[in-house]
N, C-alpha and C positions, 0 to 999 in steps of 0.2 A: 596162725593166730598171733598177734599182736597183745602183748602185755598192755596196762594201762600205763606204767612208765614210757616203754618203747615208742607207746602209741601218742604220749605228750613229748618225746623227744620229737618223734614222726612232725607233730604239726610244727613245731619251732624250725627244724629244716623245710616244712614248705614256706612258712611265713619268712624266715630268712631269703630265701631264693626268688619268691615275690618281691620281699622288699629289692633285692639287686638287679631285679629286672627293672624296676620302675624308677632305680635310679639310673640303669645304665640307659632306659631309655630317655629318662629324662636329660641325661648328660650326652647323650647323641643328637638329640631331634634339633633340628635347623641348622646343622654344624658339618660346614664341608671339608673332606677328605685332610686337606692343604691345612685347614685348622685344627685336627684333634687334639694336636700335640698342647694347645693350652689348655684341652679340658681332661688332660687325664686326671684321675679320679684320687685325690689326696684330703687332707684334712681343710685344707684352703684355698681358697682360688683367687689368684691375681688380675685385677681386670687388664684387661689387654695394652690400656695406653698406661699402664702401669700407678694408675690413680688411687686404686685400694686396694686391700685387701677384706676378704668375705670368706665365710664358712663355705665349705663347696656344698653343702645341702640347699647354699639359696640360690644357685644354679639354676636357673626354668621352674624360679618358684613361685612365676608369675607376677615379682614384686622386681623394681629397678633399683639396683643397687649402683653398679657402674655406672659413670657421666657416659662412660660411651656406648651402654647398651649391649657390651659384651656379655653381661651374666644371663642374659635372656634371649639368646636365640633362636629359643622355641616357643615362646608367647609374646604375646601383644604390647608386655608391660613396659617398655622403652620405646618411647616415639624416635629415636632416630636409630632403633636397633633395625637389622635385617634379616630374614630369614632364608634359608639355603633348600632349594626345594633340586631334591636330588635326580628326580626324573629318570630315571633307567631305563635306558631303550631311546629316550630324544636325548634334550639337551639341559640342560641342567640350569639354572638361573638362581638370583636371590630377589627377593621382593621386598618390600616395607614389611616391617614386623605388626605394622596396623591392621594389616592385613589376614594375619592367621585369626585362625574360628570365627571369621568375618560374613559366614556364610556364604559367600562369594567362593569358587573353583579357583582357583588362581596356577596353583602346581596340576600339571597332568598326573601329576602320582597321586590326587589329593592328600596328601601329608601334611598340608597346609589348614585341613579342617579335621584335626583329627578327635575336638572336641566340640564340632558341630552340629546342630544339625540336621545342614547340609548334606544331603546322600549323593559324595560326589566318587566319578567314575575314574581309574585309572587308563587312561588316555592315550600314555605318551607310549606303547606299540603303534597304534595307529597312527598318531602324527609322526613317529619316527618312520615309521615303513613310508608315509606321503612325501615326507622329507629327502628321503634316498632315490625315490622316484624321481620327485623332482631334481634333485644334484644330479641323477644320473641323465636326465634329459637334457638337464644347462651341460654336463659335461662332455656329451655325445653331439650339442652343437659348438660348444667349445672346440674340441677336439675339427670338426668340419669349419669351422671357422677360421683354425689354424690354419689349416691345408689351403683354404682359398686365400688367406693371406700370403702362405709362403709361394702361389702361381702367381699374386701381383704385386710380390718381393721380386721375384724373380724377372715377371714385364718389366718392373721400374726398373730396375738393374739395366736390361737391353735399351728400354726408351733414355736413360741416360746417356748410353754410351752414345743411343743413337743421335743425340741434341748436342752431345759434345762434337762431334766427329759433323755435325751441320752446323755446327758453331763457327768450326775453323772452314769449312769449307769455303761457309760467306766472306770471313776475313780475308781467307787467298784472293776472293772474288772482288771484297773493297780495293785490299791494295791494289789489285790490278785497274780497276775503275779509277783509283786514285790516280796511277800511273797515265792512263788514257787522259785524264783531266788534264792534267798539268802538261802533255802535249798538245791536245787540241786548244785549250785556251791559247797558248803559243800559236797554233798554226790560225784559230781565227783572229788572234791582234794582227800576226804578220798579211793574213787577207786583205783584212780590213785595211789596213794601213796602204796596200800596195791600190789599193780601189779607190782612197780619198786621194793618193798621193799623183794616181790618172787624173782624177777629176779635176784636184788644183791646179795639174799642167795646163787642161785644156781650157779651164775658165783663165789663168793666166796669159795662156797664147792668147787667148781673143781678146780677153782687154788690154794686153799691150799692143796690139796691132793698133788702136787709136783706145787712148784712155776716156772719152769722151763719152758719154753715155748715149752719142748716135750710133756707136759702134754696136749697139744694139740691132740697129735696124740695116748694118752695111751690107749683109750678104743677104737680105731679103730685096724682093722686087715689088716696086710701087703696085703693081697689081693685086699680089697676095696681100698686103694692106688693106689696099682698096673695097678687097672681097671680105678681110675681117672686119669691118668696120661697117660694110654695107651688111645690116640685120637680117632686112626686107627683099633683097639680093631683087633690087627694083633698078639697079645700073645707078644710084647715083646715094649722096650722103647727103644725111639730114639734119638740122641742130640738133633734132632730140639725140640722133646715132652717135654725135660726137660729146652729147652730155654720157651719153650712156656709156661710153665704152671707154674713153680717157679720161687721164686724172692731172692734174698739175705734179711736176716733178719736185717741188720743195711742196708737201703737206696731202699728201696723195690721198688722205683721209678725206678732202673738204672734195665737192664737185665742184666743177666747173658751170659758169655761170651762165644766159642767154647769152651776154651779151659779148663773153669771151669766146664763146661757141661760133660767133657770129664773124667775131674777129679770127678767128682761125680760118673760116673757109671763105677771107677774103672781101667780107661784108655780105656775102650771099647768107641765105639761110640754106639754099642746095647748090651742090656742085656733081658734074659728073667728073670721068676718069680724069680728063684733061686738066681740069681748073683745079683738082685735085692735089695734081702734081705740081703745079707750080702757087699752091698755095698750102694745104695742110702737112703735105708730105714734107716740104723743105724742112718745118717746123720739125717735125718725127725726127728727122736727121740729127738738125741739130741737135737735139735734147736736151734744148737746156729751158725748156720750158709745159710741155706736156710729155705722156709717154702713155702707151695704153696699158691699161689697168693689169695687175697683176705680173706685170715685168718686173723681172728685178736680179740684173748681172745678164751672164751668159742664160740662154732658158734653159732650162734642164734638159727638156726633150732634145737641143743640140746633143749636149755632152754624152747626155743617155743613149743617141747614136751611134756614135764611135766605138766600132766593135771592141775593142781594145778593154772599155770604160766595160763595155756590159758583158763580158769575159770574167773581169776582174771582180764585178758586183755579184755575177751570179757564182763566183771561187768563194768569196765572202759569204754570201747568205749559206751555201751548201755547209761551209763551215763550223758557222752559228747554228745551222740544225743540227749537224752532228754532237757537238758538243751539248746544245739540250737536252739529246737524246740520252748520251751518256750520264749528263747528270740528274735525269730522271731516274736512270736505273740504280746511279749510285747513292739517292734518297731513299728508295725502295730496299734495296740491300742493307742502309742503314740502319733503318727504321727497324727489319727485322733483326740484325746482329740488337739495338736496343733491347727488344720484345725479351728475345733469347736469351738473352743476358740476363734480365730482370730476374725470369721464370727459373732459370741455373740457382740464381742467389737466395731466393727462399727455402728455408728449411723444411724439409719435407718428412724428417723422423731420421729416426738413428739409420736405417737399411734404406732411407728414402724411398716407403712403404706408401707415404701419403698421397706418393706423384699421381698413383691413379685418378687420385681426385681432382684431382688438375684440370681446368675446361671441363668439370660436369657441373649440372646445376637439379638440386633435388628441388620439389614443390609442395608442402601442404597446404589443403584447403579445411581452415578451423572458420566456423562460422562464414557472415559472407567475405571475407580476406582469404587470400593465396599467398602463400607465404614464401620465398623463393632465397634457397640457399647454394650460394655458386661460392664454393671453397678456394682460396685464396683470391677472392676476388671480392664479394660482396655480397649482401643480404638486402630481401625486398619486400616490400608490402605492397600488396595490389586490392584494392577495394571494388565493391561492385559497380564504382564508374570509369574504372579501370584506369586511375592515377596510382601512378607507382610510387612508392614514397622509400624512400632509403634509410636503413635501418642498422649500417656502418657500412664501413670497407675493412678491409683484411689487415689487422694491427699486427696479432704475437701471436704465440704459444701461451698461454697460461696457467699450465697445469704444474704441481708440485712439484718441487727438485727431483724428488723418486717418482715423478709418473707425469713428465713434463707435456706429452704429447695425447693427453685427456679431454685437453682443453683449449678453445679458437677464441679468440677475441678479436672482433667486429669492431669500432671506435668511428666516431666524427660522422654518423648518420646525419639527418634531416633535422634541427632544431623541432623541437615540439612546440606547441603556443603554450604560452605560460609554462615551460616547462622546459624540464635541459635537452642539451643534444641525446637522439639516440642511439645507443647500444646493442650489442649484441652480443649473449657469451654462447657458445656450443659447445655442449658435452657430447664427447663419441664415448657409444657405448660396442662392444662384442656382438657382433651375428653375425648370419650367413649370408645374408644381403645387405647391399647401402642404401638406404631409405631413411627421408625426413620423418620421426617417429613423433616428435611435439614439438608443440610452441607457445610457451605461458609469458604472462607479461607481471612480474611479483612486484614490478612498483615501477610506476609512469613511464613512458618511454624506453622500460630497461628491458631486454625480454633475453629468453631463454629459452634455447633449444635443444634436442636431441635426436645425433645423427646417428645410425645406429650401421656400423661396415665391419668387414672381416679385420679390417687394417688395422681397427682398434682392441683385436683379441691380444693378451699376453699368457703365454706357454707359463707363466710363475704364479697364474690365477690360484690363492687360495681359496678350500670350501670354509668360509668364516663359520665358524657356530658349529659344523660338524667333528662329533669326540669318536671315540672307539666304543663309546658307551653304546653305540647306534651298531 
């Protein structure tokens, strides 16, 4: 039994004990862990950017006191106050203080409407258990993404060594080309030289044996004349044969006339062998006044007989092949020592992870375009009349100081109409395969893509957003 004193102490201990729950809750609600420390429970409360002072009862009393929203944040009443929704089981967040008893679900714990309403459901087991799932399946291809990068850590390692070691092999291979050059050039000057320096003898011996330009016709016989000159091979020469075949010795460009034609073979207009010889042919001799067309010194075909001369020509020409030959190869050799060099000199990642990418080319098809991504090399657009339009070449790295190799930049594409050159930036993102995964265009000509490879996994991947509260 309860006296009626005992029994009005009685209600003042519960009304007491109410009251300090309603203050403690009121002095907790929207206030995280990291903050309590300004709301312990005193005569007064300081707002936070230290701008007043306030009774600690006006604490979550729905009225704004602090400029900065600190004495409210468990109600609405400070538009730039925020609320701390504790979530137990996910992840924890603050919201706009506009937001509380807004009717609106906002916190999966709904603490957020706790004067609502609103009949809102606590949530955040569920979305924490979805949440672990999923981290647990991004971590399990993390983890497989690792592995296949560290088997094409370890390719590019070997194909390095193996590019270095076919680097110098080609060098060995130039210099020795080079060496070949600089002989054979040598031995085809000295050919050549010994084949023009035959030819000058023999065109010398013959025109000093008589300087005269009948020395042309000295070791031929009036007959083989007679036969060049006769077209018709009818036994006899005719003014047209002697228009047609001889020229005047001063102006060999002009023909000869009827009438000079005429006077060559004697005032005849035909002669046969006989009248030949003692009319046209003296003239041949002499040479100082016609000569048949296309003569001009020794004939070649002499000189070109004398085995000596065509010894000498075909030492020369074998010469000049070989040495073409050589420097055919030693272009080809060049050309690739060039290639190799290049492809050495790009940065390929810290462990030179990216080489694999090297010589591949990924492709998506977004709408009727194919999109065509060949790493360290260039970027493509191909439409459905299948003109390919370029969309840069291979600039830099452009990823952050801490995560330099996130990011490809494309530069100095196709000019646009009305509009600038195009670009291209590529984000790599983590998986298990290398695959073109998008390609968005966020303002004219600029476009953005995402290559999605093992190469781009990093072992120091934090879970953002995941607490122990989970």
């Amino acid at each position: 039994m309860f006296t009626n004193c005992s029994l009005g102490h009685y209600h003042i201990i519960i009304a007491v004990v109410i009251w300090s729950i309603c203050v403690d809750s009121r002095k907790i609600r929207g206030i995280s862990l990291s903050y309590k420390r300004f709301y312990r429970e005193r005569k007064s409360f300081l707002c936070i950017d230290g701008s007043k002072m306030i009774p600690f009862d006006q604490v979550n009393d729905d009225y704004c006191d602090c400029a900065d929203g600190s004495d409210e944040p468990g109600t609405a009443a400070c538009p730039n106050g925020r609320f701390y929704c504790t979530n137990l089981g996910y992840r924890p967040h603050y919201i706009p203080s506009s937001r509380v008893n807004d009717g609106i679900c906002d916190c999966c714990d709904a603490t957020d409407e706790y004067r609502s309403q609103k009949p809102c459901q606590n949530t955040c087991r569920n979305l924490g258990q979805r949440e672990r799932a999923a981290v647990e399946g991004q971590m399990r291809a993390l983890g497989e993404g690792l592995r296949l990068k560290q088997q094409l850590v370890e390719e590019a390692v070997l194909t390095w060594r193996e590019k270095q070691a076919q680097l110098r092999d080609l060098q060995r291979v130039s210099d020795d080309l080079q060496t070949q050059l600089g002989d054979l050039r040598k031995e085809e000057a000295r050919r050549k030289e010994e084949a023009d320096a035959l030819r000058e003898r023999e065109i010398g011996a013959r025109e000093t044996a008589d300087d005269s330009p009948r020395s042309h016709y000295r070791t031929e016989s009036p007959i083989s004349i007679f036969n060049e000159l006769d077209s018709n091979r009818d036994g006899s020469i005719t003014v047209d044969e002697v228009q047609a075949k001889l020229s005047p010795v001063q102006g060999e460009e002009r023909a000869l006339s009827e009438d000079e034609a005429v006077a060559l073979l004697g005032g005849a207009h035909q002669v046969d062998l006989s009248t030949f010889e003692e009319t046209l042919w003296t003239s041949l001799r002499m040479g100082d006044s016609v000569t048949i067309k296309g003569r001009h010194g020794v004939p070649g075909s002499l000189a070109d007989e004398d085995p000596n001369i065509k010894a000498a020509v075909s030492a020369a020409e074998k010469a000049a092949a070989d040495l073409k030959k050589v420097e055919d190869s030693y272009e080809m050799v060049y050309m690739e020592i060039r290639d190799l060099r290049e492809k050495l000199s790009i940065d390929y990642g810290s462990e030179r992870e990216f080489l694999s990418l090297h010589n591949q080319c990924f492709q998506l098809k977004v709408h009727e375009y194919i999109y065509e991504l060949c790493p360290f090399n260039q970027v493509t657009q191909k439409g459905s009349s299948g003109e390919e339009v370029s969309l840069g070449k291979w600039g830099s790295w452009a990823g952050s100081p801490e995560n330099q190799y996130c990011q490809m930049r494309y530069e100095s594409g196709e000019p646009c109409w009305q509009g600038p050159t195009r670009n291209t930036m590529v984000m790599l993102i983590c998986g298990t395969e290398t695959a073109l995964r998008s390609v968005k265009e966020p303002s004219k000509c600029q476009y953005v893509m995402e290559l999605q490879t093992p190469v781009s996994c990093q072992p120091a991947l934090r879970q953002q957003g995941i607490h122990s509260e989970l």
